[in-house]
C-alpha positions in Angstrom: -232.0 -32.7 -122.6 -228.6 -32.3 -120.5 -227.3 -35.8 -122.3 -228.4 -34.6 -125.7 -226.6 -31.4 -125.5 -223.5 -33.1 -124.2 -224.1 -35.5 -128.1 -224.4 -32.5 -129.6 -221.2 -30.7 -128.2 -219.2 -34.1 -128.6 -220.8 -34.9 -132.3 -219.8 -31.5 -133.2 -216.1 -31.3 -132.1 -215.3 -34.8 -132.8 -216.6 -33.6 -136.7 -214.8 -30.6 -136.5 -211.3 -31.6 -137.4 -210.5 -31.5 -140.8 -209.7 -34.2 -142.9 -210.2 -36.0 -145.8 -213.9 -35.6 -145.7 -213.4 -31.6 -144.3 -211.2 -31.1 -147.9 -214.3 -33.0 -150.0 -217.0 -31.0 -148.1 -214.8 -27.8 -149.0 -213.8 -28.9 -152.3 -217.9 -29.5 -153.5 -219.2 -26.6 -151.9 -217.0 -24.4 -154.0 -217.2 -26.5 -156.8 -220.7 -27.8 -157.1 -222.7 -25.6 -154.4 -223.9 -25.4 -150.7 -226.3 -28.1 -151.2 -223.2 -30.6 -152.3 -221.2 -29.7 -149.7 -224.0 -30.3 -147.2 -224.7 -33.5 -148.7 -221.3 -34.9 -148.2 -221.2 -33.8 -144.5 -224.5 -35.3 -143.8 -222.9 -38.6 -145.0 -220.2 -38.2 -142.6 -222.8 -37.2 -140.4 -224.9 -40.7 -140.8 -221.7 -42.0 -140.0 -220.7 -40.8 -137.1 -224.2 -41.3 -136.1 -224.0 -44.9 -136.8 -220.5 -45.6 -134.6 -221.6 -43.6 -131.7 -224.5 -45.6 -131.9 -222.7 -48.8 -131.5 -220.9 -47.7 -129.0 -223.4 -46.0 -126.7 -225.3 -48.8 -127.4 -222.7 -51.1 -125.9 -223.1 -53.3 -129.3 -219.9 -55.0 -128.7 -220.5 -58.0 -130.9 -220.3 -55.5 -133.8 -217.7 -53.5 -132.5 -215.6 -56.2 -132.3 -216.3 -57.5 -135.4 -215.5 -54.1 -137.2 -212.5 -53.4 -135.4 -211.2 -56.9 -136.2 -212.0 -55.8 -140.0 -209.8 -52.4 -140.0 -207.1 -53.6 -142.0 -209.2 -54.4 -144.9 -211.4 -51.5 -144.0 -208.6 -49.1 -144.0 -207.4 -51.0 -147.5 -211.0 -50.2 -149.3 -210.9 -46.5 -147.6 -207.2 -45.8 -149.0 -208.1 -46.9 -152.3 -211.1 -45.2 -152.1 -209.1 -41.7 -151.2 -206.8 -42.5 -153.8 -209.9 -42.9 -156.6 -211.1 -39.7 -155.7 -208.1 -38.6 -155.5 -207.2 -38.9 -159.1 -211.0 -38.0 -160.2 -210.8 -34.6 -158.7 -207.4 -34.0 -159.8 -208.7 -34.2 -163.4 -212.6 -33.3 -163.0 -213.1 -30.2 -164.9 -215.0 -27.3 -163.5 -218.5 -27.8 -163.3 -221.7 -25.3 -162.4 -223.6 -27.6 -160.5 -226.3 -27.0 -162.6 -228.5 -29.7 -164.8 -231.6 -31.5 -165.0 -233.4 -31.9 -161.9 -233.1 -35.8 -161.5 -229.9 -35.6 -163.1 -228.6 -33.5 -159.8 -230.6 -35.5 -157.6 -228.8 -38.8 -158.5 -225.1 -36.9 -158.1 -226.5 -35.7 -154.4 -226.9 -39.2 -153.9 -223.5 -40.7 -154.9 -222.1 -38.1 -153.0 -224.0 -39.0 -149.6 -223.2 -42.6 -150.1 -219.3 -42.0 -151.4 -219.0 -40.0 -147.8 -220.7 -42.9 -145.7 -218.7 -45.1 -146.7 -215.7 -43.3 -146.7 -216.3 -42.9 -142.7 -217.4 -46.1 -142.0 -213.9 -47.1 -143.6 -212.7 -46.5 -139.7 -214.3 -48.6 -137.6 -211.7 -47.4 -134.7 -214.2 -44.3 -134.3 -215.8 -46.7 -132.0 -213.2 -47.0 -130.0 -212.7 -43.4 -129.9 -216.3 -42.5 -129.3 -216.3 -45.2 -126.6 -213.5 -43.8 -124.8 -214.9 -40.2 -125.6 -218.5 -40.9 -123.9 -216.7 -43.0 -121.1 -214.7 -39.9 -120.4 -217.9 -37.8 -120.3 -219.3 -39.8 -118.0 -221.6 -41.3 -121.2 -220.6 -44.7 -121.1 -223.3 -47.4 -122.0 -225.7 -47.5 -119.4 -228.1 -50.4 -120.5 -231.0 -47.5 -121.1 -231.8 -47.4 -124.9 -233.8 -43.7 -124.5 -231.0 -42.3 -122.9 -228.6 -44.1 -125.9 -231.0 -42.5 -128.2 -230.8 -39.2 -127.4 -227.0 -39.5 -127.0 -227.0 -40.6 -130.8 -229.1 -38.1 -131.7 -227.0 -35.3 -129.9 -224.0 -36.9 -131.5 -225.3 -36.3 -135.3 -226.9 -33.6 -135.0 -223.8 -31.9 -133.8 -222.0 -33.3 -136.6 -224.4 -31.6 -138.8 -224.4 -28.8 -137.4 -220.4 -28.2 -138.2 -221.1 -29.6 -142.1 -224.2 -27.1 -142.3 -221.4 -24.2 -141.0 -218.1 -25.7 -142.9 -220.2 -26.1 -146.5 -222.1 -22.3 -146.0 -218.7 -20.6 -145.0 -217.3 -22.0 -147.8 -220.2 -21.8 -150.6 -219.8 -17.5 -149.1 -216.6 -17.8 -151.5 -218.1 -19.7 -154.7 -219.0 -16.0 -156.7 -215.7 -15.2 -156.3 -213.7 -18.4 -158.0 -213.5 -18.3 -161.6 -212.6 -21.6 -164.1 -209.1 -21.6 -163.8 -209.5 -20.9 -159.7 -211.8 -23.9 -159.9 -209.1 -26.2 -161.8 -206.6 -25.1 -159.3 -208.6 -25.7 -156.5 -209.5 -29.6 -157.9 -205.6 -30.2 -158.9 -204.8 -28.9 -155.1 -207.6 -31.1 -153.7 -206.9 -34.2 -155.7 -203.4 -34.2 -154.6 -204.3 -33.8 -150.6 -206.9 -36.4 -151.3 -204.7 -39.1 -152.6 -201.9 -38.2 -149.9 -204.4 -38.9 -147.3 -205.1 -42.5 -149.5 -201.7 -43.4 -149.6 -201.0 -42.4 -145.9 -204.5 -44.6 -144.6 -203.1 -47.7 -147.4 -199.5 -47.0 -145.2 -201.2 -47.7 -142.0 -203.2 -50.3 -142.6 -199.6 -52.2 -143.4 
C-alpha cells in the first residue's frame, strides 16, 4: 500500500504542471463539458501510466529505443500541437451536445489525440526513472511491486485530470459564444506556441 501511495503522490504531481495537455483539458471542459475534459486527461493519464511502466519495469530495451526516437517523436508531437493549434484557433463554439454515438466517437478521438500527444516524449522515462530512483522506487526486479507502482502512478494522474476538468467545467454556465471564441482563439495560439517551441527543440 505504502508504494502505491508513493505512485499516487508522484503520478499526481508529476501531472500537475500545466502544459499543453493542462490548456487542452481546460480548453474542452469549458468548451465541450466535464466529460471531454476528463477524457483528455485520462489519455494523458494512460500515458503516463505507460512510461512509468517502462521505467519501473526496468524495460530498457524499449527505453532505449524511444529515447533514441525523440527527435522524430518531438517532430510528429510539434506538428501535432501546431494542427491543433490552428483547429482550435478557428473551431466555432460548440454545446457538446448530439447524437449519442456521434459524442461517443468525439470522446474517443479526444482520448487517443492526448495519448499520443504524451507519448510524443519519450524523455518522461527518463524523468520518471530518475524520479522513482530518487524515491527510493527504482526497478527492483519484483513485477507486483512494479505494478502497484504503475498503478499508483495513473491513478494519481487521474486524480489531478478528474480535479483540473471539474474546476474548470464549475465555470462553463458562466461563458457565453463570444467568451467561448475568445477562449478557442487564446487557446489555439498557446497551443501552436508550445508546437513551434517542441519543433525548436527537436532541432
Amino acid at each position: 500500500m505504502l508504494i502505491f501511495l508513493r505512485g499516487l503522490i508522484l503520478g499526481f504531481f508529476i501531472a500537475a504542471p500545466v502544459g499543453p495537455i493542462g490548456i487542452l483539458c481546460i480548453r474542452r471542459s469549458l468548451a465541450l463539458g466535464r466529460m471531454a475534459g476528463l477524457v483528455t486527461g485520462l489519455g494523458a493519464a494512460t500515458a503516463d501510466g505507460f512510461y512509468g511502466g517502462v521505467a519501473a519495469f526496468g524495460l530498457t530495451f524499449l527505453s532505449d529505443l524511444l529515447v533514441s526516437q525523440a527527435f522524430w517523436l518531438r517532430v510528429m508531437g510539434g506538428l501535432f500541437l501546431c494542427y491543433l493549434g490552428v483547429k482550435t484557433f478557428l473551431a466555432e463554439p460548440a454545446d457538446g451536445r448530439g447524437a449519442e454515438p456521434e459524442v461517443r466517437r468525439a470522446y474517443v478521438s479526444l482520448y487517443v489525440s492526448t495519448v499520443f500527444l504524451t507519448l510524443t516524449n519519450p524523455l518522461t522515462i527518463l524523468m520518471f526513472a530518475g524520479v522513482f530512483a530518487g524515491a527510493g522506487l527504482a526497478a527492483t526486479g519484483n513485477d507486483g511491486v512494479a505494478a502497484l507502482l504503475v498503478t499508483g502512478v495513473f491513478m494519481g494522474s487521474a486524480l489531478w485530470w478528474f480535479l483540473l476538468s471539474f474546476g474548470a467545467s464549475l465555470f462553463r454556465t458562466k461563458v457565453n459564444a463570444p467568451n467561448l471564441r475568445s477562449l478557442n482563439k487564446i487557446s489555439g495560439l498557446i497551443l501552436l506556441i508550445f508546437g513551434i517551441i517542441a519543433l525548436h527543440s527537436s532541432g
